[in-house]
C-alpha atoms as a printed R data frame, in Angstrom:
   type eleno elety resid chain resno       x       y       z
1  ATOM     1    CA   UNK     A     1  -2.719 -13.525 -20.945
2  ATOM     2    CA   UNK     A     2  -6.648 -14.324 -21.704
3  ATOM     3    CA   UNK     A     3  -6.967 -11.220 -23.316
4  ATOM     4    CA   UNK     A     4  -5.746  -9.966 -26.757
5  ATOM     5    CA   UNK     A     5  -2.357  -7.342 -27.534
6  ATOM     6    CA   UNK     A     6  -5.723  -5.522 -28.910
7  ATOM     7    CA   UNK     A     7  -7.111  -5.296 -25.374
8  ATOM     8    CA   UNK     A     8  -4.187  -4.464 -23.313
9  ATOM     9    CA   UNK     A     9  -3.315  -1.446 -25.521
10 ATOM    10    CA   UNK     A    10  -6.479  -0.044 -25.093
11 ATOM    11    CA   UNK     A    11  -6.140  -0.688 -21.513
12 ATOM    12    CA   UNK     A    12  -2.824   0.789 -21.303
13 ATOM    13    CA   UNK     A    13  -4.085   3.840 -23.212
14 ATOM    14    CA   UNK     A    14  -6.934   4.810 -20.782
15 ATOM    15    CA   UNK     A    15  -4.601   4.291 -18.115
16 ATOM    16    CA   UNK     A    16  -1.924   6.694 -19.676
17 ATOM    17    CA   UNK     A    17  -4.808   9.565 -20.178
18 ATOM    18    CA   UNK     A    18  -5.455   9.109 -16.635
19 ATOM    19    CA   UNK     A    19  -2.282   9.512 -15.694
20 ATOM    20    CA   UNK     A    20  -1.802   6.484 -13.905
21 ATOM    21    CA   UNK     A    21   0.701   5.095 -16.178
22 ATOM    22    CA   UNK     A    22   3.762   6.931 -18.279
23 ATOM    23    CA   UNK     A    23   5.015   5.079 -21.270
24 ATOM    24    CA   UNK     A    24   8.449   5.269 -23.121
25 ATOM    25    CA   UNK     A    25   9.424   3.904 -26.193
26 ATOM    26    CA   UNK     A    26  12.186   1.514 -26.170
27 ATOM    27    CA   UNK     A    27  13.125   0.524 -29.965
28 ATOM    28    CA   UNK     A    28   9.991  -1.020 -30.884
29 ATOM    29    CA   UNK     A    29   8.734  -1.807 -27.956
30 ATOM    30    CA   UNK     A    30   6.659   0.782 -25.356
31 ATOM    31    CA   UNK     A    31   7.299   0.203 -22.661
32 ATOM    32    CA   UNK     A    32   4.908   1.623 -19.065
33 ATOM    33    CA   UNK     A    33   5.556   2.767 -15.896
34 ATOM    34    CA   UNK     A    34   2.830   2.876 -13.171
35 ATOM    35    CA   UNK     A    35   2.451   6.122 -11.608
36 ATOM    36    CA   UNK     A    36   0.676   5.890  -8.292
37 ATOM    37    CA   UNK     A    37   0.528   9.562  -7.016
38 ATOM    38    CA   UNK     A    38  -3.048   9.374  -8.861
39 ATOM    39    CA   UNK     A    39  -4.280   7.117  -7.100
40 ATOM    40    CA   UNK     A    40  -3.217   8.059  -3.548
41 ATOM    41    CA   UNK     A    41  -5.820  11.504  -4.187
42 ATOM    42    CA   UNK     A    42  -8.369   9.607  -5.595
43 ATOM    43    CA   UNK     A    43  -8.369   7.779  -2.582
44 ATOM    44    CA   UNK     A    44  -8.097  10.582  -0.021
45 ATOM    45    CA   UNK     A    45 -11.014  11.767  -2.077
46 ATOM    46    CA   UNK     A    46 -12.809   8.769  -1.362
47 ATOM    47    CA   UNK     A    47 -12.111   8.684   1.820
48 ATOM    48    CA   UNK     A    48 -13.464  12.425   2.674
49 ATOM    49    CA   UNK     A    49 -16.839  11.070   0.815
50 ATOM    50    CA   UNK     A    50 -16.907   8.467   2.915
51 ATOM    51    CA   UNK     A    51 -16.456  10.393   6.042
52 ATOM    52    CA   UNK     A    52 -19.362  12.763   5.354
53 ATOM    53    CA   UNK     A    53 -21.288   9.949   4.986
54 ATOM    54    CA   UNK     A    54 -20.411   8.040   7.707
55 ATOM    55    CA   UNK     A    55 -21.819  11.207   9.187
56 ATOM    56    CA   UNK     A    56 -25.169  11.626   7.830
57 ATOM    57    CA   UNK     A    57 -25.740   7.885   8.216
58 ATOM    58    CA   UNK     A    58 -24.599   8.402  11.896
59 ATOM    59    CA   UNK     A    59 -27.296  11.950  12.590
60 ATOM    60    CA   UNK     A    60 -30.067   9.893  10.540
61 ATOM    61    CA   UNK     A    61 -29.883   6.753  13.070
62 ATOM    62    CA   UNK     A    62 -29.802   9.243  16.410
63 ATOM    63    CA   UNK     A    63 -32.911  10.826  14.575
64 ATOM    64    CA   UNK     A    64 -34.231   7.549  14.203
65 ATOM    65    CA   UNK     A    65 -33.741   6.356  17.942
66 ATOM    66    CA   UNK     A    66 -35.088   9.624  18.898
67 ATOM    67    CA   UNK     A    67 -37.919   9.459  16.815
68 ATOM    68    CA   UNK     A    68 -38.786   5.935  17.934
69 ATOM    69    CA   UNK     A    69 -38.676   6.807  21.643
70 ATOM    70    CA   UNK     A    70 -41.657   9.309  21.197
């Protein structure tokens, strides 16, 4: 990899405090697991952001449209 066994273990670390990642130690090796239940409410979280606003974008054009008619 471009990146230094420094690097990736500090990578791997802030991805096991997140939770996205489990590790288990194998000898002398540790070895990680992806855990991807994380990420599937971060993005459901995203999405319901998203959706509100989708929804003020959507009220501020029809006040726009109604504004310019006047």
């Amino acid at each position: 990899l471009p990146v230094s066994r420094q690097a990736i273990a500090k990578h791997l670390a802030a991805l096991d405090r997140a939770g996205l990642v489990a590790s288990a130690r194998s000898g002398r090796e540790l070895q990680y697991r992806l855990d991807p239940a994380p990420l599937g409410d971060a993005m459901a979280w995203m999405a319901s952001v998203g959706a509100r606003w989708d929804e003020r974008l959507a009220r501020l054009a029809a006040r726009a449209a109604t504004d310019g008619e006047r």
